[in-house]
N, C-alpha and C positions, 0 to 999 in steps of 0.2 A: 329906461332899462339900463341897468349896467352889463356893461360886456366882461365875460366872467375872462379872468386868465389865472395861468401859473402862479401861484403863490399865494393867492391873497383867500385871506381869512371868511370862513362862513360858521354861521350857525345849523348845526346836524340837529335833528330829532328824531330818534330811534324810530323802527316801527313797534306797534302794537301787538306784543302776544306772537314776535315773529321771530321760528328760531333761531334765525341769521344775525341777530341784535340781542338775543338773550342774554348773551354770557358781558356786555356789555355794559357796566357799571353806568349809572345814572340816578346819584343819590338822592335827586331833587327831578322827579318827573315835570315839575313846570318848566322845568328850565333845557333850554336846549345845551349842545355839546360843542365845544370848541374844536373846527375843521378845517384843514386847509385843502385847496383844490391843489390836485398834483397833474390833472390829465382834464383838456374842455373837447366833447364831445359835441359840445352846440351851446346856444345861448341860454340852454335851458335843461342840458345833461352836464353833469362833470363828475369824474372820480376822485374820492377824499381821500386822506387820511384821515382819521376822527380819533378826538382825544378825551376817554372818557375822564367819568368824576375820579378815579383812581391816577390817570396822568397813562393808563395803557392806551398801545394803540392798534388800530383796526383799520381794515383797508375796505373801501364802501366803492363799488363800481356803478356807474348809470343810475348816479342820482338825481332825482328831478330838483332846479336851483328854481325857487318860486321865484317872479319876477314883477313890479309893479305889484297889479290888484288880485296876482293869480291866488285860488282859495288854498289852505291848509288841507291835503289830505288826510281826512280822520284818521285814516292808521296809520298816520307817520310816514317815515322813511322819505326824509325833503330839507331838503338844504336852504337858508334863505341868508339873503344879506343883514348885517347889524342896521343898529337903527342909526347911529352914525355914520355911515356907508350910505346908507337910503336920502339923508338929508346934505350930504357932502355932492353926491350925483345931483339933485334936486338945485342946487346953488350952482352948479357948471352948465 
């Protein structure tokens, strides 16, 4: 498990079909959104700022930060670590 803190970099994936994420540019649905945690709530809530495919940004509160083996939830809206981030913990 990485322990989330101030500043450092996640991957966002919008939700699906949700109106809170609609107006939300993401020109490449495969691809998640470049975020940074501004606020950690737990090891596994935190709030972003999220930077979509245009470079605007959005404030995302009580987002779930997947951890280890935890599943993708289908409709989105979940934060996860890069894959370099995953393999740098992994070596410590």
């Amino acid at each position: 498990m990485i322990i989330p803190s101030h500043g450092r970099i996640v991957w966002y994936t919008p939700a699906r079909g949700n109106d809170s994420d609609a107006s939300v540019a993401q020109h490449d649905k495969l691809k998640p959104l470049a975020a940074m945690v501004v606020h950690v709530w737990g090891d596994r809530t935190v709030n972003l700022v999220v930077f979509d495919s245009n470079g605007s940004q959005w404030q995302k509160t009580s987002v779930t930060l997947l951890q280890d083996d935890d599943a993708k939830p289908e409709e989105g809206r979940f934060c996860a670590w890069m894959p370099y981030q995953k393999a740098m913990a992994e070596k410590s």
